[in-house]
C-alpha positions as CSV (number, residue, x, y, z in Angstrom):
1,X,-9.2,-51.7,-93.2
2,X,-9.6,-48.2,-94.3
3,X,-6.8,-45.8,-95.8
4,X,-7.7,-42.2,-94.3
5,X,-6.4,-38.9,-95.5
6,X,-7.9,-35.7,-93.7
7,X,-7.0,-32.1,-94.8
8,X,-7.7,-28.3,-94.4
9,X,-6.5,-25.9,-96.7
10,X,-3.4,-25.1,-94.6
11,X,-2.0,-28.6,-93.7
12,X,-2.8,-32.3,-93.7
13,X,-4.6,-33.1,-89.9
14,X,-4.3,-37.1,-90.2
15,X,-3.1,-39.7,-92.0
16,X,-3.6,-43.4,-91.2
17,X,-5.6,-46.6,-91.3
18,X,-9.1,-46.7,-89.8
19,X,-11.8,-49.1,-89.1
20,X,-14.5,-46.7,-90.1
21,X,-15.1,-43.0,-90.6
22,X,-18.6,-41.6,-89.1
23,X,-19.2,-38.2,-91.6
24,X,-21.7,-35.4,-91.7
25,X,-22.6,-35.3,-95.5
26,X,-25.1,-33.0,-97.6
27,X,-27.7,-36.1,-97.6
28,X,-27.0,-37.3,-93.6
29,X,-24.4,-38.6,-91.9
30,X,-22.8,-41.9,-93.5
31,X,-20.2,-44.5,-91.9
32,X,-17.8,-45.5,-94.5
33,X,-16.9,-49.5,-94.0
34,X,-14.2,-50.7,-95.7
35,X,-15.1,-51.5,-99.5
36,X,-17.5,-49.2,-99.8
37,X,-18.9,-47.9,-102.8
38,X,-17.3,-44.9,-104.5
39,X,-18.7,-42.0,-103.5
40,X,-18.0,-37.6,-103.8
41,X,-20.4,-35.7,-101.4
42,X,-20.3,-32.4,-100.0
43,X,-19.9,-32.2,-96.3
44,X,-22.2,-30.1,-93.6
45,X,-21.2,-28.7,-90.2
46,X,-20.6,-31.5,-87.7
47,X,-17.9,-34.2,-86.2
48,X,-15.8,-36.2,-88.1
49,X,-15.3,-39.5,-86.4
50,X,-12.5,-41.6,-87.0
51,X,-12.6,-45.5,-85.5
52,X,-8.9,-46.5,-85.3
53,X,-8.3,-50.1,-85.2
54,X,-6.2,-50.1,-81.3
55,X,-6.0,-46.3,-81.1
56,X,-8.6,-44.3,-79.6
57,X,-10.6,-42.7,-82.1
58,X,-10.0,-39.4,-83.6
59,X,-12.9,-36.7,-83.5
60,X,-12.2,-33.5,-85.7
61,X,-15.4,-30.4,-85.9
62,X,-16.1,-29.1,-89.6
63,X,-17.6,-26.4,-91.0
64,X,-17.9,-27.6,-94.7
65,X,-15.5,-30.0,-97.2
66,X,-15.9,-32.6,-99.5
67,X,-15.7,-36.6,-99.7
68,X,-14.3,-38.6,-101.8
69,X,-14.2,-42.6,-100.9
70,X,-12.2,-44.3,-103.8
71,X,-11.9,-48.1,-104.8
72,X,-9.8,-50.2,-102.2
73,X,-11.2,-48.7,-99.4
74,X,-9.0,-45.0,-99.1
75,X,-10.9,-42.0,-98.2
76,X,-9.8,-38.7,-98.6
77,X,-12.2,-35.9,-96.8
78,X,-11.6,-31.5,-97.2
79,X,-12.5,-30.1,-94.5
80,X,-12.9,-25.9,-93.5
81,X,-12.3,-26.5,-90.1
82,X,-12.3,-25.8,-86.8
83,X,-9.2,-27.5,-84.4
């Protein structure tokens, strides 16, 4: 299980556990599994997909941000964004 933190400059947009996170990175888009690598990338226009475990999943548009996915499976993504 994933530990998921999602914010814009103004406030944080979710908090929770996930499954997997699909991401539009500089290099592609990437789906984060739980213990995967560390990782900082830069983040290109596109959909953030978050696979909750029961919940239906979350779907949030970006214009730019940053990833980070830290040991023990918590991922924390900046986005400019828009809701």
């Amino acid at each position: 299980m994933l530990t998921v933190s999602v914010h814009s400059l103004k406030e944080t947009i979710f908090e929770g556990e996930a499954k997997s996170v699909i991401i539009p990175t500089s290099t592609g888009q990437i789906t984060v599994l739980e213990n995967h690598i560390p990782l900082i990338s830069s983040l290109n226009r596109g959909k953030i997909i978050i696979k909750r475990l029961v919940e239906k999943e979350l779907e949030f548009k970006t214009e730019s941000g940053f990833l980070e996915v830290k040991p023990k499976s918590r991922i924390i993504i900046l986005i400019q964004n828009e809701r």
